[in-house]
C-alpha atoms as a printed R data frame, in Angstrom:
    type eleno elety resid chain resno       x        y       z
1   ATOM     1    CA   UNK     A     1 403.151 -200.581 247.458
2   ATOM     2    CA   UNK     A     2 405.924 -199.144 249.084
3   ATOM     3    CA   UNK     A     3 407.163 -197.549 245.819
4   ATOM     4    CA   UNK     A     4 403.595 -196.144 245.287
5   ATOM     5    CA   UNK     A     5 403.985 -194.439 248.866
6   ATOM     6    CA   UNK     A     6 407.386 -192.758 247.905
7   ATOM     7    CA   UNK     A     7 406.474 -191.781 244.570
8   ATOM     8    CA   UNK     A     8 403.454 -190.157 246.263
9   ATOM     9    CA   UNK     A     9 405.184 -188.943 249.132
10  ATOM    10    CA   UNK     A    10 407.807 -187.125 246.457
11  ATOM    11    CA   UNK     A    11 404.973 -185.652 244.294
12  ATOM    12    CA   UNK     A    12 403.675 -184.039 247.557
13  ATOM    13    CA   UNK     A    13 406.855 -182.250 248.382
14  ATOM    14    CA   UNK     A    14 407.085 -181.505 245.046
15  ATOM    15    CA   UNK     A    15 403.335 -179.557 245.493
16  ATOM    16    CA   UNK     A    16 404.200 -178.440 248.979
17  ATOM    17    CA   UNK     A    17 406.854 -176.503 247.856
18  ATOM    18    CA   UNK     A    18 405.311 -175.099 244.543
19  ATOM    19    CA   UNK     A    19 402.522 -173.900 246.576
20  ATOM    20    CA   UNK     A    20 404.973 -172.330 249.771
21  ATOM    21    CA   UNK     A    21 406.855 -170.723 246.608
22  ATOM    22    CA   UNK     A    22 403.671 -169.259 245.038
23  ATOM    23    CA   UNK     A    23 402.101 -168.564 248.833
24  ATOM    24    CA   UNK     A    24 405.789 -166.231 249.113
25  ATOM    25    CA   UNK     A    25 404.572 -164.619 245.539
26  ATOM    26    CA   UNK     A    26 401.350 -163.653 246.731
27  ATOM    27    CA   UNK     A    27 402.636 -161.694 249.645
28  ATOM    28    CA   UNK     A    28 405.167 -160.093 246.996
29  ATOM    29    CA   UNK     A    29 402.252 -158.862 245.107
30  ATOM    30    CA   UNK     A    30 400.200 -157.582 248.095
31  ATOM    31    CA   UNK     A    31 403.332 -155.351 249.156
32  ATOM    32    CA   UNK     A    32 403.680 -153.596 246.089
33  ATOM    33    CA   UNK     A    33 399.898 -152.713 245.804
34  ATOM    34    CA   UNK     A    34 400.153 -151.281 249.117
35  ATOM    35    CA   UNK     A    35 403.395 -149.463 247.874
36  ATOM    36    CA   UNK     A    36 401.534 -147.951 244.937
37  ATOM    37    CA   UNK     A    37 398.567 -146.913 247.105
38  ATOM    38    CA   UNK     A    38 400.896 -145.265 248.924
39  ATOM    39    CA   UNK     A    39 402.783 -143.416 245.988
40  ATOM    40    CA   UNK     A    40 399.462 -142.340 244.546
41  ATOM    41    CA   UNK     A    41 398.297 -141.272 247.964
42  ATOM    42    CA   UNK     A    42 401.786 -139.147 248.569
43  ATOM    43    CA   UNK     A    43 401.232 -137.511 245.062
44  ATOM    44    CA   UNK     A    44 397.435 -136.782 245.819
45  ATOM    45    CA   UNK     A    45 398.448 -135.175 248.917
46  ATOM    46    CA   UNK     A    46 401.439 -132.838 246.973
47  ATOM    47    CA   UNK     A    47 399.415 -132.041 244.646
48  ATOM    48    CA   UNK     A    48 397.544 -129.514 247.391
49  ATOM    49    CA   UNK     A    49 400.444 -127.649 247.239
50  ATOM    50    CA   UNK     A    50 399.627 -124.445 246.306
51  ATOM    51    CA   UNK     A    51 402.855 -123.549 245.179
52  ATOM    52    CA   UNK     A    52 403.533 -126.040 243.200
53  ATOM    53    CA   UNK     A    53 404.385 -124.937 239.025
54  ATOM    54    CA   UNK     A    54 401.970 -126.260 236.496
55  ATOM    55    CA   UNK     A    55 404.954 -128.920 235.553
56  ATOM    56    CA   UNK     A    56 405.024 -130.349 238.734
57  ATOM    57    CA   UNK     A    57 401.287 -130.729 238.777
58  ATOM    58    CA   UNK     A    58 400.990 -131.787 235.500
59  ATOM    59    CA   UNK     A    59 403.884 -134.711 237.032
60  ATOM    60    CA   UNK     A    60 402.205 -135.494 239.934
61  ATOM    61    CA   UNK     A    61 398.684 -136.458 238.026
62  ATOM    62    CA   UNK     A    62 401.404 -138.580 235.829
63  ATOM    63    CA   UNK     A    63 402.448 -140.362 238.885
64  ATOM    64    CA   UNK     A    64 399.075 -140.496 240.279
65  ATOM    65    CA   UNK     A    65 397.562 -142.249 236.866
66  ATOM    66    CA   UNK     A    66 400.617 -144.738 236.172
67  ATOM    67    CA   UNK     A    67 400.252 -145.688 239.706
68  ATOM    68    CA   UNK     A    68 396.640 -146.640 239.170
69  ATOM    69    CA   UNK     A    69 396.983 -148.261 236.098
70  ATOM    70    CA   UNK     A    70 399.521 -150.371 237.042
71  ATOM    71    CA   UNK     A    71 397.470 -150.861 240.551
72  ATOM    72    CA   UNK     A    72 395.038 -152.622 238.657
73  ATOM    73    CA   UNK     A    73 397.018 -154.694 236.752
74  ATOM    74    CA   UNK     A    74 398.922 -155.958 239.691
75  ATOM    75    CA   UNK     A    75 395.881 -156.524 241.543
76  ATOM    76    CA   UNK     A    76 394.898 -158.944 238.053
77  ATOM    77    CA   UNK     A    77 397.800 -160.703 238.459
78  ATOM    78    CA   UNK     A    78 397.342 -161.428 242.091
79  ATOM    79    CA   UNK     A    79 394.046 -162.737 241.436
80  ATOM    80    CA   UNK     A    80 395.501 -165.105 239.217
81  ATOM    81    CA   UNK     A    81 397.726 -166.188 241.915
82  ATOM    82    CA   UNK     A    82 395.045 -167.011 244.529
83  ATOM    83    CA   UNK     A    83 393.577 -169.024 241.726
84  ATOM    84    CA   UNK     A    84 396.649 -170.958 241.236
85  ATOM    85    CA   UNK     A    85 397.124 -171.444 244.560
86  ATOM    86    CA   UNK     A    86 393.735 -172.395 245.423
87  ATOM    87    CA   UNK     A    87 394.151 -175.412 242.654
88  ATOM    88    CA   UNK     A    88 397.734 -176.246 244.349
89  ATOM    89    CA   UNK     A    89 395.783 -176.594 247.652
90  ATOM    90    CA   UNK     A    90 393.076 -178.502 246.336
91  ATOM    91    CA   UNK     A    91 395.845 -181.049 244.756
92  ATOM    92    CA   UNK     A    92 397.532 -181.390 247.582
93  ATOM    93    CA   UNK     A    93 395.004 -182.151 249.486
94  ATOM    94    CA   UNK     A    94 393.681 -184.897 247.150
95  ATOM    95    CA   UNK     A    95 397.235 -186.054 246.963
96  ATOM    96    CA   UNK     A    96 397.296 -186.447 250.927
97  ATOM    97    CA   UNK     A    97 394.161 -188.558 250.723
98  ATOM    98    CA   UNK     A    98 395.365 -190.862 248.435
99  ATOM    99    CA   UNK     A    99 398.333 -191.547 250.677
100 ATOM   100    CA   UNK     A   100 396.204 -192.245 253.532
101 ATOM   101    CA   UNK     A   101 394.114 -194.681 251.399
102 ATOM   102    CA   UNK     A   102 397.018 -196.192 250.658
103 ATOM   103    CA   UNK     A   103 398.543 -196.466 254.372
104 ATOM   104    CA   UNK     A   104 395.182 -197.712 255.230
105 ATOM   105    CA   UNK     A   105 395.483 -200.714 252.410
């Protein structure tokens, strides 16, 4: 019984820590969306410029477009991240339940 409780009590740290590590990922991933909001918003704003060459324009609507593309696959891959930190939760939670069954025994 009492190795039962250890194991347990390992495989939760083990969890904890996978899901404090992915939690730490997550917030990773929200600053650099906001980042390339921001780069897309600074390049909308130059691009009212009025004198501005047709180069630089042509740049800025580069910037503006990369940004957005890769906007939307960052914003992918933090959806995947909830997802995998949702099932960490939901495993740890189930793990702390079966300790407590087994304090109870």
């Amino acid at each position: 019984m009492n190795a039962q409780i250890q194991a347990l009590q390992k495989e939760i740290d083990i969890v904890r820590s996978r899901l404090l590590r992915a939690n730490k990922e997550v917030e990773s991933i929200i600053r650099e969306i906001r980042h390339l909001h921001n780069m897309r918003e600074e390049a909308q704003v130059s691009l009212l410029d009025t004198g501005m060459t047709l180069l630089e324009a042509d740049h800025k609507n580069a910037t503006i477009d990369a940004c957005r593309q890769v906007r939307m696959k960052t914003e992918i891959s933090l959806a995947d991240k909830k997802v995998f930190c949702e099932r960490l939760e939901l495993h740890h939670k189930r793990l702390l339940k079966k300790l407590a069954a087994l304090f109870t025994q």
